[in-house]
N, C-alpha and C positions, 0 to 999 in steps of 0.2 A: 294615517297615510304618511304623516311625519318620516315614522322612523323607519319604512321602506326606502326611501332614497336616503339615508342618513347613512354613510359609507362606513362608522364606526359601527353601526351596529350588525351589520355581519362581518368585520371584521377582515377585510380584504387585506390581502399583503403584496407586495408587489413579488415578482419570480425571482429579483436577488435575494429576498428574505428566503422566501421557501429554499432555496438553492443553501442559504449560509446555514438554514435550520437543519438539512440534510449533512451538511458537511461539518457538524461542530459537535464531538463527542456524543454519537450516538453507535449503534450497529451500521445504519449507511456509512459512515465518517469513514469508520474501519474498512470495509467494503469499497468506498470510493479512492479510500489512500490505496490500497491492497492493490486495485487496478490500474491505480497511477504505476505503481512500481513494477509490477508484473509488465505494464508496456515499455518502462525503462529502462528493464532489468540485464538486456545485451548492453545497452548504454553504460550500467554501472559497471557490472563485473566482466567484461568483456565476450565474445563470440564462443570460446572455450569456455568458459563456466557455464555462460549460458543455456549452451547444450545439457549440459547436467545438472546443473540446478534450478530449482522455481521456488518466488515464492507463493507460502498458501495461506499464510494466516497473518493478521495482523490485530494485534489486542495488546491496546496503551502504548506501550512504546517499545513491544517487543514485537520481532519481525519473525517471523516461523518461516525457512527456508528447508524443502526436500532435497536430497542430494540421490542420485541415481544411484554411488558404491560408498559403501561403510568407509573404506580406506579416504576417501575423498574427504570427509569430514573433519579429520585428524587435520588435513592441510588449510581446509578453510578458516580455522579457528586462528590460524595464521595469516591471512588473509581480512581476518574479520572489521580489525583498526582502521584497513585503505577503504573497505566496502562502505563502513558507518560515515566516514570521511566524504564519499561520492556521495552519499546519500544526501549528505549534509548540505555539499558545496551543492548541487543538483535542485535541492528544494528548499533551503534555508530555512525558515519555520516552517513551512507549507505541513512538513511531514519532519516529525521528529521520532525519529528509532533511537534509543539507548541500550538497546540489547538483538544480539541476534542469534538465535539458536538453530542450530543445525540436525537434520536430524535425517537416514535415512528412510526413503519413500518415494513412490511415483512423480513424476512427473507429465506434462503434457507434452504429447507426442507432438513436435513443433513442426514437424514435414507434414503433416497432414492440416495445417493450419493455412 
């Protein structure tokens, strides 16, 4: 009967464990950063990129962004330094990106949101 009420032995964690367990280099981790920035992402690049770009992927410290035209891409990569920059100043460790690649492909249709 002991070791029924003996809290070590099933081994309880509190919800900020679980919460740091999800958010600490796993598949969630990527997932939950991914959506952090997808909700920040007029914040970072402005109301015009916005429109046209999303991001879709995030794996390690590289950031996979879709761009609606090929042409668009050429200019982003010019743009890429201020983006990594907002990123930075925006989430200081929280979310570390050191690369970001651009690539054409869909987007979410953001009027219907």
């Amino acid at each position: 009967m002991e070791k029924f009420y003996n809290k070590n032995y099933f081994n309880i964690k509190s919800i900020k464990d679980i919460i740091n367990n999800l958010t600490t280099n796993s598949y969630f981790s990527y997932e939950y950063k991914l959506n952090v920035l997808k909700n920040n992402w007029e914040k970072i690049v402005g109301e015009k990129l916005y429109k046209q770009t999303e991001p879709v992927k995030l794996y390690k410290t590289t950031l996979y962004v879709n761009c609606v035209h090929q042409g668009l891409i050429n200019t982003l990569l010019f743009y890429k330094d201020i983006i990594l920059s907002k990123i930075q100043e925006n989430f200081k460790e929280r979310i570390v990106i050191e690369e970001i690649i651009f690539k054409f492909g869909q987007i979410t249709d953001r009027d219907k949101l």
